[in-house]
C-alpha positions in Angstrom: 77.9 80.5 -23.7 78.5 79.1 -26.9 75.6 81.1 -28.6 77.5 84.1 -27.7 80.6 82.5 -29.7 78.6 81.2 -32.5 77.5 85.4 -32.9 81.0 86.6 -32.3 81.4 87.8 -29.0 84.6 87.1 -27.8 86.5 83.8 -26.9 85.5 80.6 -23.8 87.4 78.8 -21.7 85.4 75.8 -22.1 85.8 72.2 -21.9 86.4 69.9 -25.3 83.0 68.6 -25.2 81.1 71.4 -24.7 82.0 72.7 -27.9 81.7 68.9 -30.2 79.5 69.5 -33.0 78.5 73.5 -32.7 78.0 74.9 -35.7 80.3 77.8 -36.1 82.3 76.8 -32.7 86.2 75.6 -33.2 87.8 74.5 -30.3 91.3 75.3 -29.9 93.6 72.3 -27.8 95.2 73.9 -25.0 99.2 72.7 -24.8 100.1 70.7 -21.9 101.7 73.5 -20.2 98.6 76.1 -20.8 96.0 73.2 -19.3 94.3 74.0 -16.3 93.0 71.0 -14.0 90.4 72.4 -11.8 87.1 71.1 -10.1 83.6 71.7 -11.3 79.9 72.4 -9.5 76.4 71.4 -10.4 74.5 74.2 -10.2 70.3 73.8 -9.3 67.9 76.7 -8.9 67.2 77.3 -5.3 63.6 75.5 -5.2 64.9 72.4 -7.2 62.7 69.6 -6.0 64.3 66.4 -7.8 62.1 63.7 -9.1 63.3 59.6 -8.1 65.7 59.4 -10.7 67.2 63.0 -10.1 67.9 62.0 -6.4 69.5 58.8 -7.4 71.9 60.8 -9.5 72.8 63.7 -7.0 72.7 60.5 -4.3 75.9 58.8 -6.6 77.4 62.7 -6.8 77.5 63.4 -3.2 78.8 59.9 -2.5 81.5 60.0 -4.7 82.4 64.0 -4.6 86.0 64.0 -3.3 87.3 60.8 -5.3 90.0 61.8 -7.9 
């Protein structure tokens, strides 16, 4: 996504950090009224197969998915 803004094509709704130190990328702070709070997914390719360390992270996501 931000290679398509660093070449021009259009605007993102992206978060802060995504954008920090692009080249050619300016991030634009939302007002507190304009903010959206929303949830976010991890996304795998269908035939993931996660090394040791891999499972211990998605083993610390899935126990603490629904905390706020």
């Amino acid at each position: 996504m931000t290679g398509s803004l660093r070449q021009g094509m259009g605007v993102s709704y992206l978060m802060d950090i995504a954008v920090e130190n692009v080249p050619g990328v300016k991030a634009i702070p939302l007002v507190p009224s304009q903010r959206s709070y929303c949830y976010s997914s991890l996304g795998i390719r269908e035939n993931f197969i996660p090394n040791e360390v891999q499972k211990q992270y998605l083993e610390i996501l899935k126990k603490n998915q629904d905390l706020n």
